[in-house]
FIMIPA-951974 format. One record per residue (C-alpha): z, y, x; residue in three letters. Coordinates in pm, whole numbers, plus 32768, in hexadecimal, padded with zeros to 4 digits. Layout:
! FIMIPA-951974
[[Z; Y; X]; 'Ala']
...
END
This chain:
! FIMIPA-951974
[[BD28; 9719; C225]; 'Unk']
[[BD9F; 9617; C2CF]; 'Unk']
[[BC33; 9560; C2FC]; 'Unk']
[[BBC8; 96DA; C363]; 'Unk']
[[BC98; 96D0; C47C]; 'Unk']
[[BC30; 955A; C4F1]; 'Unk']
[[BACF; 95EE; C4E6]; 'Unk']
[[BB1D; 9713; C5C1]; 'Unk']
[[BBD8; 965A; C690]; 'Unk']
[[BAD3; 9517; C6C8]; 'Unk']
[[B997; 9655; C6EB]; 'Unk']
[[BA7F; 9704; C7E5]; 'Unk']
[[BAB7; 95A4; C881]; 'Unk']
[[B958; 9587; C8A3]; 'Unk']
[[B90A; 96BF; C96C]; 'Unk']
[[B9F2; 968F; CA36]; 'Unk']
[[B980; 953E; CAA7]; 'Unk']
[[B811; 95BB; CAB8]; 'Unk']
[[B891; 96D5; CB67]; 'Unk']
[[B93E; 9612; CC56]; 'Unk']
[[B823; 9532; CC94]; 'Unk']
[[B745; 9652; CCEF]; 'Unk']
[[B887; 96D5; CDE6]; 'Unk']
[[B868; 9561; CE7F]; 'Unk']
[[B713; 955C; CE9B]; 'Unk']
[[B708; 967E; CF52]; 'Unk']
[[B824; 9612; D041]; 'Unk']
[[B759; 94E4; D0B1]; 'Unk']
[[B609; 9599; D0E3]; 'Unk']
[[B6D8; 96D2; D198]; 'Unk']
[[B799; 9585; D269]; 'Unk']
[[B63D; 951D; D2D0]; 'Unk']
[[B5D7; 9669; D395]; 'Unk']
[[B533; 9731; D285]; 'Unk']
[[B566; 98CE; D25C]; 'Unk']
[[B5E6; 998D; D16D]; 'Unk']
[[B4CA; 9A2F; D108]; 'Unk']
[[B40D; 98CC; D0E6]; 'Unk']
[[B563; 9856; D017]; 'Unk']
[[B55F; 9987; CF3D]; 'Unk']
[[B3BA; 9974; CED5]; 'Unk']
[[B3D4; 9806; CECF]; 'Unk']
[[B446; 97C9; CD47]; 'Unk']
[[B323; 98D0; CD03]; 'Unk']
[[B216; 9843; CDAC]; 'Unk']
[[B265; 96D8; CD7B]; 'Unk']
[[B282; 9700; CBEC]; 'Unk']
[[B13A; 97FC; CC0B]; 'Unk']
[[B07D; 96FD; CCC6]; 'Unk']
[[B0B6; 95E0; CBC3]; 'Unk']
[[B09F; 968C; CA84]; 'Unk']
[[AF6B; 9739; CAEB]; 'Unk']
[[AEAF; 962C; CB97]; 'Unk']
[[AF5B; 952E; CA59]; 'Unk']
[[AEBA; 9600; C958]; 'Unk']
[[AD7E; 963C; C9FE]; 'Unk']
[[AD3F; 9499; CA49]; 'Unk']
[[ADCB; 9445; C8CF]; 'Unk']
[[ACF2; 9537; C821]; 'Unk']
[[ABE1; 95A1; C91A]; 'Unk']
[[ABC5; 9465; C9C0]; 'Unk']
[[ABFC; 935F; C89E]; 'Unk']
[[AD10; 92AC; C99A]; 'Unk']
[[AE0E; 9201; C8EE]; 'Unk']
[[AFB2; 925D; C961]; 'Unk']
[[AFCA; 9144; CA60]; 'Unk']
[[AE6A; 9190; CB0E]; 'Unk']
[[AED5; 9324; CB05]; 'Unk']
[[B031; 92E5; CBB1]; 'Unk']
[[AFB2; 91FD; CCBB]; 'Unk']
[[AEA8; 92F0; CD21]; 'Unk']
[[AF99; 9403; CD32]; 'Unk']
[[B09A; 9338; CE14]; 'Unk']
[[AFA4; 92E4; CF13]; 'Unk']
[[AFF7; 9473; CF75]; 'Unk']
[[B15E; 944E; CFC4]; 'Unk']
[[B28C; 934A; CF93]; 'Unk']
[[B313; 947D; CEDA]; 'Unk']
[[B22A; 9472; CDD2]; 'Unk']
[[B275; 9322; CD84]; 'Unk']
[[B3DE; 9390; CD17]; 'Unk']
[[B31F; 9449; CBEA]; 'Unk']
[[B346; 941C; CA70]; 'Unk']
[[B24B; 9448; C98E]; 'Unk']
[[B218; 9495; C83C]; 'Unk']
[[B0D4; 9484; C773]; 'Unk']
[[B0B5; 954D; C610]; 'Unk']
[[AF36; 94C6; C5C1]; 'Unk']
[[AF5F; 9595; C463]; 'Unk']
[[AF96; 96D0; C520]; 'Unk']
[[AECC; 964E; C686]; 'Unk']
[[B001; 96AC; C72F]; 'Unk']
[[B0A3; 963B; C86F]; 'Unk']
[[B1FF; 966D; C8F7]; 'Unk']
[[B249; 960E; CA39]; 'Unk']
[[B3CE; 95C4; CA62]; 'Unk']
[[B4C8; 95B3; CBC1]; 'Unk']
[[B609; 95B8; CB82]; 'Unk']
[[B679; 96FE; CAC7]; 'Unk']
[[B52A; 978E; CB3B]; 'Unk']
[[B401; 97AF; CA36]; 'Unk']
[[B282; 982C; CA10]; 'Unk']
[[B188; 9809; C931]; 'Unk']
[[B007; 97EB; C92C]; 'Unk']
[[AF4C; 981C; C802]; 'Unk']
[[ADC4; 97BB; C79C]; 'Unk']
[[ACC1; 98BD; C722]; 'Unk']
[[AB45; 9845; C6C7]; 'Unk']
[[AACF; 995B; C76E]; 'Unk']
[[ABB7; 9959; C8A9]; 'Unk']
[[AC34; 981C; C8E3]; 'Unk']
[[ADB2; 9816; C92E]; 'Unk']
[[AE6E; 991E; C9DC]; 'Unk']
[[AFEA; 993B; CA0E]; 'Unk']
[[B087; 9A13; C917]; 'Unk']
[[B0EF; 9B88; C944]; 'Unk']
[[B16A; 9CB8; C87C]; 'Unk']
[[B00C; 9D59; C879]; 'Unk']
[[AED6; 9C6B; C861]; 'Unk']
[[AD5E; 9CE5; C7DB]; 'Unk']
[[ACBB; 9BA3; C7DF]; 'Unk']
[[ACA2; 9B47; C685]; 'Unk']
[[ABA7; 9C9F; C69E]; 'Unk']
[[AB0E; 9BF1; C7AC]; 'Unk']
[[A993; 9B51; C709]; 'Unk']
[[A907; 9A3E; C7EA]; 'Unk']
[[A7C2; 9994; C73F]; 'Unk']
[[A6FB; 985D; C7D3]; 'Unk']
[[A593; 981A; C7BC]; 'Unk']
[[A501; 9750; C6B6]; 'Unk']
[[A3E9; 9678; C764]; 'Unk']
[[A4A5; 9534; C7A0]; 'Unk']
[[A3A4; 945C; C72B]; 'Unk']
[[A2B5; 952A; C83E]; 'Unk']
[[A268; 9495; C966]; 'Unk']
[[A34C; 94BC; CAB2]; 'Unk']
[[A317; 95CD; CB1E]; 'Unk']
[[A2DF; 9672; C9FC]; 'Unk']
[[A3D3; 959E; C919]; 'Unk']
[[A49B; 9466; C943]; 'Unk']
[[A3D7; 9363; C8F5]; 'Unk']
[[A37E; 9278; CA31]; 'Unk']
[[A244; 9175; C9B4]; 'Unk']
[[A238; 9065; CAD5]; 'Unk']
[[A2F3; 9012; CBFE]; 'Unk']
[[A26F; 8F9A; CD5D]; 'Unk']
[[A2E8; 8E00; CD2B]; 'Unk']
[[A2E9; 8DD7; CEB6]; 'Unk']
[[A3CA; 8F31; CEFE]; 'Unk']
[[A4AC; 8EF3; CDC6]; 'Unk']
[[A51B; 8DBB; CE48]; 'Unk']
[[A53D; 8E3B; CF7C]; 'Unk']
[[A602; 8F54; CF0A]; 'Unk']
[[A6D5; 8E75; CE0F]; 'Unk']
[[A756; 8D8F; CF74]; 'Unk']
[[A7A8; 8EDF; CFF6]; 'Unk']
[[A890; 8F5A; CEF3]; 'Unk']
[[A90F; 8DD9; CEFD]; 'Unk']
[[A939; 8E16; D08E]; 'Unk']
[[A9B7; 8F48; D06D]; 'Unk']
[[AADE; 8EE4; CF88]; 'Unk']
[[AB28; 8DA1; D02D]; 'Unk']
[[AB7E; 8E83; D12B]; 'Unk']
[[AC7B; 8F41; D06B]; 'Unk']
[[ABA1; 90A9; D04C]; 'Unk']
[[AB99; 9089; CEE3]; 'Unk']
[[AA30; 9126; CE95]; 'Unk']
[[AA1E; 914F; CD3A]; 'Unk']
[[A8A8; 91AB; CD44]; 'Unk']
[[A772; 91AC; CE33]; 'Unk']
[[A5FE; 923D; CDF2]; 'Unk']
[[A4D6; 9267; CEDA]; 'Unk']
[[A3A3; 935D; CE4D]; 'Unk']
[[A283; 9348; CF11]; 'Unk']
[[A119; 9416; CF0E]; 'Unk']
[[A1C6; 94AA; CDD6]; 'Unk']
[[A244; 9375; CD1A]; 'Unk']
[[A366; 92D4; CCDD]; 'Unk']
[[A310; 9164; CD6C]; 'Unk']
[[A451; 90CC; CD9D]; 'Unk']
[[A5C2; 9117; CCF7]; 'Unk']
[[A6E7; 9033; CCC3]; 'Unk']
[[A86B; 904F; CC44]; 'Unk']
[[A9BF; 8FC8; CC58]; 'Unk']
[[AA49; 8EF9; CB21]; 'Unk']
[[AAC3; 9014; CA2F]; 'Unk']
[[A984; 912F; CA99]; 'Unk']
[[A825; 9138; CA43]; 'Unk']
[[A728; 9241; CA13]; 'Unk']
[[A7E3; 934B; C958]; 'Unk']
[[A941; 9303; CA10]; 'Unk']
[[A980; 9469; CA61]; 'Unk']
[[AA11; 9486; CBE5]; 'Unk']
[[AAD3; 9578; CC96]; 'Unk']
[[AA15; 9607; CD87]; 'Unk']
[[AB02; 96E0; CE35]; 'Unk']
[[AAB9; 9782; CF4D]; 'Unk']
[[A941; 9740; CEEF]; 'Unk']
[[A96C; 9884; CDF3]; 'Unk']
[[A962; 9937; CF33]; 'Unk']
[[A806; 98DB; CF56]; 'Unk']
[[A79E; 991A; CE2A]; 'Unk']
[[A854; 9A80; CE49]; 'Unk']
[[A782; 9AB9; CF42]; 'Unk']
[[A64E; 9A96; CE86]; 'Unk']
[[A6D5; 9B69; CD4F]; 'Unk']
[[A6F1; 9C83; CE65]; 'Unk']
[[A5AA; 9C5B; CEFF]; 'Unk']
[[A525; 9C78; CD8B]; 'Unk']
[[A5C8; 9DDC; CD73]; 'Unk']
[[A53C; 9E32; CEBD]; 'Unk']
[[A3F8; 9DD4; CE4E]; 'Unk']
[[A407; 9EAF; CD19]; 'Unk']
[[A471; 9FC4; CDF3]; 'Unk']
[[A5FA; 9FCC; CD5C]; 'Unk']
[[A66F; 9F9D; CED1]; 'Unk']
[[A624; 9FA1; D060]; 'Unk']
[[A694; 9EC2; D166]; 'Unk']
[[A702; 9FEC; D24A]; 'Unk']
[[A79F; A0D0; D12C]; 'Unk']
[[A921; A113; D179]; 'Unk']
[[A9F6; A1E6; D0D9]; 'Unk']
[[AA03; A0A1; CFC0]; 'Unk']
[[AB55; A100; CF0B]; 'Unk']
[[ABEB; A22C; CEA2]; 'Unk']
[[AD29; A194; CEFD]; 'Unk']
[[ACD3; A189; D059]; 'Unk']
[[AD27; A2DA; D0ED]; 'Unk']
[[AD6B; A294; D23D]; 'Unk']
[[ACCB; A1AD; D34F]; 'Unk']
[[AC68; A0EA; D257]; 'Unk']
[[AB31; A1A9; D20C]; 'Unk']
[[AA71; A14F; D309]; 'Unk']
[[AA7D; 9FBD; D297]; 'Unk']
[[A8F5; 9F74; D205]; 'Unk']
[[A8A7; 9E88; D11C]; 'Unk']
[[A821; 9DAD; D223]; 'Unk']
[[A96D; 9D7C; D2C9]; 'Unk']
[[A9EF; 9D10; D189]; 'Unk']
[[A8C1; 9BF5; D16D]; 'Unk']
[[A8EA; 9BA3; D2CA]; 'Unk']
[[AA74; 9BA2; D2C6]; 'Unk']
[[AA90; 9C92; D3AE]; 'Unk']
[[AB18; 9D92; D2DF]; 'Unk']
[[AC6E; 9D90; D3C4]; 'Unk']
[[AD5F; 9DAC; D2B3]; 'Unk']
[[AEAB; 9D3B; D2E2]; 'Unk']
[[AE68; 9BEB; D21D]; 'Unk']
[[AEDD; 9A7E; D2A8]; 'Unk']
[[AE32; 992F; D1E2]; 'Unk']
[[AFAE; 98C0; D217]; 'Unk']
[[B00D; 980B; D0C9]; 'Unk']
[[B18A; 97EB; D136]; 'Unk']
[[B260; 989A; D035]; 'Unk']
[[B2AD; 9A0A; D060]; 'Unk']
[[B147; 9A4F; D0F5]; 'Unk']
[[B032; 9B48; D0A6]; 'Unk']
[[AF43; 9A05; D021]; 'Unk']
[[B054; 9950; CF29]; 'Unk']
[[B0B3; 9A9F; CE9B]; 'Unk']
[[AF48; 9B3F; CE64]; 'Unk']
[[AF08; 99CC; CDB1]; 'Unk']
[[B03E; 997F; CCF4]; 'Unk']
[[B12B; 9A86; CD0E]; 'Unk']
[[B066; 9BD7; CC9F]; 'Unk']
[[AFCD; 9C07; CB35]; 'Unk']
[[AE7D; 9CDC; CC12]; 'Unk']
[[ADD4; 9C33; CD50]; 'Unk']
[[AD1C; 9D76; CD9D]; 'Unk']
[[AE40; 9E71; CD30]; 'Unk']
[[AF07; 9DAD; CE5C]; 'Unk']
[[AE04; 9D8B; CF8E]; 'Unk']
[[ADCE; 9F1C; CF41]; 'Unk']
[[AF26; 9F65; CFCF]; 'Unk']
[[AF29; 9E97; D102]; 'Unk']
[[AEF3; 9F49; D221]; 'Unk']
[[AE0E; 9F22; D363]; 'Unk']
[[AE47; 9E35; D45F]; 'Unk']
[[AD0D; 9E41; D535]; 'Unk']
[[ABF8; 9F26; D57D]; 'Unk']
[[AB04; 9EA7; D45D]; 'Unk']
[[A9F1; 9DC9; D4FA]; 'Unk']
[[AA7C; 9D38; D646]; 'Unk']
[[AB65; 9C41; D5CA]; 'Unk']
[[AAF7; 9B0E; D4C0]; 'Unk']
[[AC1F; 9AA4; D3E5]; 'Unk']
[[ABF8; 99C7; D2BB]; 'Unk']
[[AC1F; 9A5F; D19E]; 'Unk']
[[AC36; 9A35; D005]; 'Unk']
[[ACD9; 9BC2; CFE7]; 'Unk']
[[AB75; 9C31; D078]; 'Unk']
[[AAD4; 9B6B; CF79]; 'Unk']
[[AB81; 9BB7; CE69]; 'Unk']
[[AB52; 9D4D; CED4]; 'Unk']
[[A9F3; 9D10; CEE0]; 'Unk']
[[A9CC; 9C7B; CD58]; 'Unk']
[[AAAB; 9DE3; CD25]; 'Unk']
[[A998; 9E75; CDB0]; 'Unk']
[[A8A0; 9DD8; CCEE]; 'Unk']
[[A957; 9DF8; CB81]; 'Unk']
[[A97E; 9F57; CBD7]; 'Unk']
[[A80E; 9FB7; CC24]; 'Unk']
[[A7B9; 9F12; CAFC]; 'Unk']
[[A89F; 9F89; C9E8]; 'Unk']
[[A9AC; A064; C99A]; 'Unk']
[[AAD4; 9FA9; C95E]; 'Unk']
[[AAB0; 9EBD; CA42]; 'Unk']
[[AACB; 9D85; C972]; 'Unk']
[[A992; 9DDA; C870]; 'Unk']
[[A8AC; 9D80; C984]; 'Unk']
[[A917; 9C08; C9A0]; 'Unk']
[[A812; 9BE8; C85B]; 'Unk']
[[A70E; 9CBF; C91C]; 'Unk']
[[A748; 9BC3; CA5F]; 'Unk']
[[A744; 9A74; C94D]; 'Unk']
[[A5FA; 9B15; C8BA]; 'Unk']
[[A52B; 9B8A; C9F2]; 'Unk']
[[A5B2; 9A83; CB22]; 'Unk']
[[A629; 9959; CA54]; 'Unk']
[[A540; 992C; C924]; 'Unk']
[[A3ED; 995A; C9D7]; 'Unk']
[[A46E; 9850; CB03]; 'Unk']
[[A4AE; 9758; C98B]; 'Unk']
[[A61A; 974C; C9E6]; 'Unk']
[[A662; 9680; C8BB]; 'Unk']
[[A7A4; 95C0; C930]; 'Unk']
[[A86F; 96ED; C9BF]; 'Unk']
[[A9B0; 97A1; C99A]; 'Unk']
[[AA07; 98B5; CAA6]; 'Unk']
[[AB91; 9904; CA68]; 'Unk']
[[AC02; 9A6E; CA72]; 'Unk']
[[AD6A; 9AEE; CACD]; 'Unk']
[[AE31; 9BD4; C9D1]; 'Unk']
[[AD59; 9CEA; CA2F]; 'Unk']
[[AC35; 9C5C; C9EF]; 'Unk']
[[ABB6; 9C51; CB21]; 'Unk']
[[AAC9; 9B16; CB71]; 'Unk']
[[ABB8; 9A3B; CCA4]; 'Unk']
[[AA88; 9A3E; CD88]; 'Unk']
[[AB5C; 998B; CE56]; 'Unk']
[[AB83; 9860; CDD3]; 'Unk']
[[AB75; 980B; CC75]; 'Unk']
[[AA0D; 97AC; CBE8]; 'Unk']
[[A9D1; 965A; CB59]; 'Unk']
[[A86E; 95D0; CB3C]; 'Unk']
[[A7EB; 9482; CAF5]; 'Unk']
[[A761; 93E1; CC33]; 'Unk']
[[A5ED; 942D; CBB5]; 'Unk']
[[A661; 959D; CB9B]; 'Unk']
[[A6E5; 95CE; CD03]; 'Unk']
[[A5C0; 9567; CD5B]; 'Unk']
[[A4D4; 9665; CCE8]; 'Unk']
[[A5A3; 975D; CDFA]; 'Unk']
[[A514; 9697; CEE3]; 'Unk']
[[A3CA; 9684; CE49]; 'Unk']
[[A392; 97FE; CE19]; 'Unk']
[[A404; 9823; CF84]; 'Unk']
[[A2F3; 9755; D01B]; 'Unk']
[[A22D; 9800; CF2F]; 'Unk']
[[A27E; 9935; CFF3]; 'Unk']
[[A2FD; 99DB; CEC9]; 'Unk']
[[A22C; 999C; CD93]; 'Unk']
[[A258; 986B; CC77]; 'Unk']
[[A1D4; 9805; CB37]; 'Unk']
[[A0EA; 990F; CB61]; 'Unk']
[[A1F5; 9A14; CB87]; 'Unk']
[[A235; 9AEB; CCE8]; 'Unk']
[[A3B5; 9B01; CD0F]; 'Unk']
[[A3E4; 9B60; CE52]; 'Unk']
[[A299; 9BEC; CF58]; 'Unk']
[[A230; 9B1C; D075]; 'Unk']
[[A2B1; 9C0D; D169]; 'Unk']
[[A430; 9BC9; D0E5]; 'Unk']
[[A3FF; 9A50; D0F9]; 'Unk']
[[A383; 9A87; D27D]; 'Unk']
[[A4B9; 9BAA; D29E]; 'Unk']
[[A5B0; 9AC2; D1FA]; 'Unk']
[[A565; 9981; D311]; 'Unk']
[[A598; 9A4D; D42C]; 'Unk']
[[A6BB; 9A6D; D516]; 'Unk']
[[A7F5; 9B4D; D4E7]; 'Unk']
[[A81D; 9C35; D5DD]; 'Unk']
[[A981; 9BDE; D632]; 'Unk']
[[A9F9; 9B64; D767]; 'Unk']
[[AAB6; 9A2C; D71D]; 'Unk']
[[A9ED; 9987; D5F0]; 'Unk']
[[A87E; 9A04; D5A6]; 'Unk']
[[A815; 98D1; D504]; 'Unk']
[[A860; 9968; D3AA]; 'Unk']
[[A748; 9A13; D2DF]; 'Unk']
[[A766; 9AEB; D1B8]; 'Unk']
[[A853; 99DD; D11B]; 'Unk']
[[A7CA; 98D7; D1B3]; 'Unk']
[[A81C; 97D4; D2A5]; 'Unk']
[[A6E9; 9792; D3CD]; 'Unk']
[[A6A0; 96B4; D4EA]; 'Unk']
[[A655; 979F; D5C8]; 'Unk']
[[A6C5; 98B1; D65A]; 'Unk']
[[A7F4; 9831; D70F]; 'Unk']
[[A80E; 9776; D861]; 'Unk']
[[A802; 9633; D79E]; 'Unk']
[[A770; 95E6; D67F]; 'Unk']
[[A850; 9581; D546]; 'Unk']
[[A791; 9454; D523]; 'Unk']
[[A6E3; 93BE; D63D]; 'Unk']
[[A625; 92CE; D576]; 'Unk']
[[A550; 93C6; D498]; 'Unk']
[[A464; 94B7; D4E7]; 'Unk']
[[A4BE; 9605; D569]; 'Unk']
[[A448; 96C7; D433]; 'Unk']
[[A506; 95E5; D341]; 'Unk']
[[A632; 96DE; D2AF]; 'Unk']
[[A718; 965E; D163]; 'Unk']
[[A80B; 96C6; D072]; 'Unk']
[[A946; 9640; D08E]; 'Unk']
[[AA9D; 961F; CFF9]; 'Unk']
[[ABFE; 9591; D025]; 'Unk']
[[ABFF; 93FE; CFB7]; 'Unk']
[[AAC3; 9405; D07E]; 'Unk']
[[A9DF; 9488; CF94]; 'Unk']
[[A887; 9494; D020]; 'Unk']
[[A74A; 9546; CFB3]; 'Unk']
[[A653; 9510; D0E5]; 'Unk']
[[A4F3; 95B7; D104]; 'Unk']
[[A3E4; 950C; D238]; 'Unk']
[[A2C1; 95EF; D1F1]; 'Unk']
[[A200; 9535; D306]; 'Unk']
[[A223; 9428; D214]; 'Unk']
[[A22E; 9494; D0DA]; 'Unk']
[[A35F; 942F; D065]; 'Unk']
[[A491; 947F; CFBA]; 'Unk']
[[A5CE; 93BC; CFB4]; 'Unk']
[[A6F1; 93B8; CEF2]; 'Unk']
[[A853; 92FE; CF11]; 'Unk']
[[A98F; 9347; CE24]; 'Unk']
[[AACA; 929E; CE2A]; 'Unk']
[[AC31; 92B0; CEC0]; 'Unk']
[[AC6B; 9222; CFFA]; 'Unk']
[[AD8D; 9226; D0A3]; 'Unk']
[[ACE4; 9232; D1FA]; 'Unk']
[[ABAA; 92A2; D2C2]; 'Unk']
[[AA9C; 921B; D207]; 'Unk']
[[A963; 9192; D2DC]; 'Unk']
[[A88C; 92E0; D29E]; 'Unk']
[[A7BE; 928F; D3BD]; 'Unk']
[[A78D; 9122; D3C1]; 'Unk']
[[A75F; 90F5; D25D]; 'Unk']
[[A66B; 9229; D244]; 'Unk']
[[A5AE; 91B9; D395]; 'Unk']
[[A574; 903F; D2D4]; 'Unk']
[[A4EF; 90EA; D18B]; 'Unk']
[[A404; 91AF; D25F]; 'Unk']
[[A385; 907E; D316]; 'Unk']
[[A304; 8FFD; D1BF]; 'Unk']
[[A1D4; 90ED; D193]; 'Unk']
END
């Protein structure tokens, strides 16, 4: 009895201390001019941040602890106050603050997702290709490398991480070939890479492939049964353009619409379905991951009935004929593929997207997407602040000023937070691709105008 009540005692000790930990660390943040709401979603989204994006570098990513918690505190001092635990038996990841705990777990299928009462994803069937051995495009397999442009490429990936921009991987395709690559210490070929916002892109492409079967229209409204009210009149092509004028801010402060669809909410769609209108859809350009999450929504739904069963229809008719053999595209809860961010592709896989866009829409023999949606989805928005966003992707022109003055006006990209870059010159022929995790700008024109300069 008496050992008992030592052990109550010391475990009631111990919450209390944790407890009051979490009171002080509150205190200081509140002391330093943050709000309530931000103080009250902070525990959640910090702990959802690092046992999400912990899980998803350990098992996804093949990063070891120390390489996933620096990554993740580049984001905010905050998330350096994290504890993390690793359960490699169970490919689990719990993310610890104080009293405050989540927890991330690892699916073959799925990737990692935060844990939540309901969750279909272990129904969720996801299936590569098996041409590896093919050659890129069709496969993996690259046979010979330009010597002049690989060393070339090699000093710039030295360059760039002299410089502190910490490129973890560079590749130039030209005239359909992969002539040039090179990687950080730790990466190579199959190193799979966040792409981020880059699975917007791609998104993009997966709906101009439903189009093209006749599944959907870029004009149609009336998308959601949900939407009863003004929001009926928002087309698909708002959505693509990010005009949709939904009441959604890329804001990742705590207590905000884009933390809580991510990190706080066990269904992206289920969430941007109740947010009202902000703007008449198509005047007003606002970045947005809620539209593109709506729009892969819109594509599961089309395609099978529930939602989640077409993720194997999308792996089998978009993934496997583009030989996407060193991908994983995580789903949340609901099984709903985060178009927003979360694919991972080896380098030589991101760029085939590029590829089968200046290809206007057909590779390895396959037609994905028609010409005319390649030509729709490179020209302007019609909003009045930001037009020089396509169907999902970024363009040089179109605005007053072109995003980068050093490349041609038709060049348009891909492009993702860390500075991911998937760049298409069709004047050129080329495709470009840079992953990594820089803390800062990266040289996007510069570095892309001195690649071009070498053909």
């Amino acid at each position: 009895m008496v050992l008992k009540r030592i052990f109550l005692t010391t475990a009631r000790s111990i919450v209390v201390l944790l407890l009051a930990l979490g009171v002080l660390l509150l205190v200081a943040y509140a002391a330093l001019g943050y709000s309530p709401r931000y103080l009250y979603n902070a525990p959640s989204v910090a702990t959802g941040i690092g046992a999400k994006l912990a899980c998803s570098m350990r098992y996804v990513m093949a990063h070891d602890e120390q390489q996933a918690a620096s990554d993740i505190r580049v984001y905010s001092p905050l998330l350096g106050l994290l504890r993390y635990e690793y359960d490699d038996q169970q490919q689990q990841v719990t993310a610890a603050m104080g009293p405050f705990r989540r927890q991330a777990d690892f699916l073959p299928n799925t990737g990692c997702a935060l844990q939540y009462d309901e969750d279909v994803r272990e129904r969720v069937v996801w299936r590569n290709g098996h041409q590896a051995s093919a050659p890129w495009p069709q496969g993996h397999h690259v046979d010979e490398l330009d010597p002049l442009l690989q060393s070339r490429l090699v000093a710039m990936l030295q360059r760039d991480n002299e410089q502190g921009q910490d490129t973890r991987a560079l590749l130039v395709v030209h005239q359909g070939r992969v002539v040039a690559e090179a990687y950080a210490p730790g990466y190579d070929e199959n190193s799979l890479f966040l792409g981020w916002s880059m699975t917007k892109s791609v998104n993009g492409l997966l709906v101009g492939q439903q189009v093209l079967q006749g599944r959907m229209q870029v004009d149609e409204d009336h998308l959601f049964p949900q939407w009863q009210d003004e929001r009926r009149s928002i087309q698909l092509q708002h959505l693509l353009h990010m005009t949709d004028g939904l009441a959604y801010d890329e804001i990742y402060d705590p207590g905000k619409v884009a933390p809580r669809m991510f990190f706080q909410e066990p269904s992206a769609a289920d969430f941007m379905l109740s947010l009202p209108l902000r703007h008449t859809p198509g005047r007003v350009y606002e970045y947005s991951s809620g539209a593109s999450n709506l729009l892969a929504h819109l594509v599961q739904q089309r395609l099978a009935e529930p939602s989640y069963t077409a993720v194997s229809v999308i792996a089998e008719t978009f993934f496997q004929p583009l030989g996407m053999t060193h991908a994983l595209y995580e789903t949340d809860n609901a099984g709903l593929l985060m178009a927003s961010s979360y694919l991972y592709a080896s380098a030589r896989d991101w760029a085939k997207f590029g590829q089968l866009m200046l290809n206007q829409g057909e590779l390895n023999g396959v037609r994905f997407v028609s010409k005319e949606w390649v030509e729709q989805s490179l020209q302007p928005n019609s909003s009045s602040n930001r037009p020089d966003f396509g169907y999902q992707w970024w363009l040089n022109h179109g605005h007053s000023h072109a995003r980068w003055p050093s490349l041609p006006s038709n060049a348009f990209a891909a492009q993702g937070n860390r500075e991911q870059r998937l760049m298409v010159l069709p004047d050129q022929e080329l495709v470009m691709v840079r992953l990594g995790w820089s803390p800062s700008k990266y040289p996007t024109d510069a570095n892309m105008a001195e690649i071009m300069s070498w053909f």
